[in-house]
Every structure is written in structure tokens, then in C-alpha cells.
N, C-alpha and C positions, 0 to 999 in steps of 0.2 A: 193699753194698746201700744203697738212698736210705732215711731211713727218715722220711716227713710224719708228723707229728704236728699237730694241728687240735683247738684248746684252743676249747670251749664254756662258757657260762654260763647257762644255762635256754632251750638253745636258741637263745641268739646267740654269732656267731662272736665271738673275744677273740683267737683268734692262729691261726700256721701257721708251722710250724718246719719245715724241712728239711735232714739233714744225711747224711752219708755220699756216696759211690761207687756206682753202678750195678754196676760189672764186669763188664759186656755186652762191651766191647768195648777197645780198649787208650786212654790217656789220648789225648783230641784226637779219639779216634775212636768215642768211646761213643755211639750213637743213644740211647739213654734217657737218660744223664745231659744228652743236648743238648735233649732235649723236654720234660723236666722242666724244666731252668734253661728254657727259654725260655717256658713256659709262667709260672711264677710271677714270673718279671721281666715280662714280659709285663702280667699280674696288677696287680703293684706300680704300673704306669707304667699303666693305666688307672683306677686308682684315682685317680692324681695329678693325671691330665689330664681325665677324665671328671668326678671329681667334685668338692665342696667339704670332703669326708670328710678328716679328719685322718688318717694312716698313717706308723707308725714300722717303718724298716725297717732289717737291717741283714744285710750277707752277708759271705762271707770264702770261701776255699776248699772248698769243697764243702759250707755253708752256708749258708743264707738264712734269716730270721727277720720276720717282719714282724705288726705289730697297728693294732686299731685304741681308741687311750685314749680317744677322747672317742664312742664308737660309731660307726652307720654307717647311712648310708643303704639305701631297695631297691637302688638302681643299685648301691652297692658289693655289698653282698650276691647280688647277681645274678652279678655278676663274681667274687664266690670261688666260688660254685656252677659256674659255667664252670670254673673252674680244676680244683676235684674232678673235674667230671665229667672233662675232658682224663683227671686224672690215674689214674683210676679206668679209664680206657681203655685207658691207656698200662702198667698193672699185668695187667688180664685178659689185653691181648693179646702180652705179653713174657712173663710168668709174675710169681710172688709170691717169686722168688730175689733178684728185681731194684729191686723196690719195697715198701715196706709204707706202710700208711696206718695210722694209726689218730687216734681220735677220744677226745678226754680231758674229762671236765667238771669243771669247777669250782666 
């Protein structure tokens, strides 16, 4: 299972951690673990290019992690609201064996 985690602070995003396996499907072949990764890399490299927002990010096998230290603009903010939504898509319409979200505050 992928499992997002989405660290808040009074309503503003601080991070989005993503780690595990889908198990959809065999390695190389998983359609969800390919729509996830491409969705939050995706994410990542519009933040970078789109905006002036600082973003630390860092991944590894079946891992991805990324924040923002110095806050964030609407346009970024806009851009992880995109990403949820995707990902929020990509859970209702797979099932919730394959993905979990959840939302932590700090």
C-alpha cells in the first residue's frame, strides 16, 4: 500500500510524505504506483519551474518526501491541491487497499 501523509499547520500545507507499494500490479507494472510517482514528481518540478517558492525534496525507492521551509505561494498551493485532488481520484477509483491519504497537523 502507498501510504500520503500531508503535514499541516493551521491550515497551511508543511509537507507530503509518500512511501510504500501499491501492489496493484507486479514491479514495473503497477498503474498506481506509476500515477502516483508521476503525479508528485510532477508536483515537485512545477513548483520548481513555475515558481519562486523554496521546496525541499527528497525520494528514494518507493519514497518521496517533499516541503516547503520558507512557505508558499497561491500558485504553489494551488499545485498541491492538484496533486490531492489527482490523488484522491486515483484512491476512490482503485479502492483504499492501494492507497491511503491522510492529513496530520501540527
Amino acid at each position: 500500500m502507498i501510504c500520503i501523509t500531508v503535514t499541516q499547520s493551521d491550515g497551511e500545507y508543511v509537507s507530503v510524505e509518500s512511501e510504500g507499494h501499491a501492489g496493484y500490479g507486479e514491479e514495473g507494472q503497477d498503474i498506481i504506483c506509476a500515477a502516483v510517482s508521476a503525479l508528485i514528481v510532477n508536483t515537485v518540478n512545477s513548483v520548481e519551474a513555475f515558481t519562486k517558492d523554496r521546496i525541499l525534496s527528497e525520494s528514494g525507492d518507493g519514497y518521496v518526501y517533499f516541503s516547503f521551509p520558507d512557505g508558499y505561494s497561491k500558485d504553489t498551493e494551488l499545485l498541491v491541491k492538484s496533486l490531492l485532488l489527482g490523488l484522491g481520484s486515483i484512491r476512490r477509483d482503485y479502492g483504499t487497499q492501494y492507497l491511503e491519504i491522510a492529513f496530520k497537523e501540527v
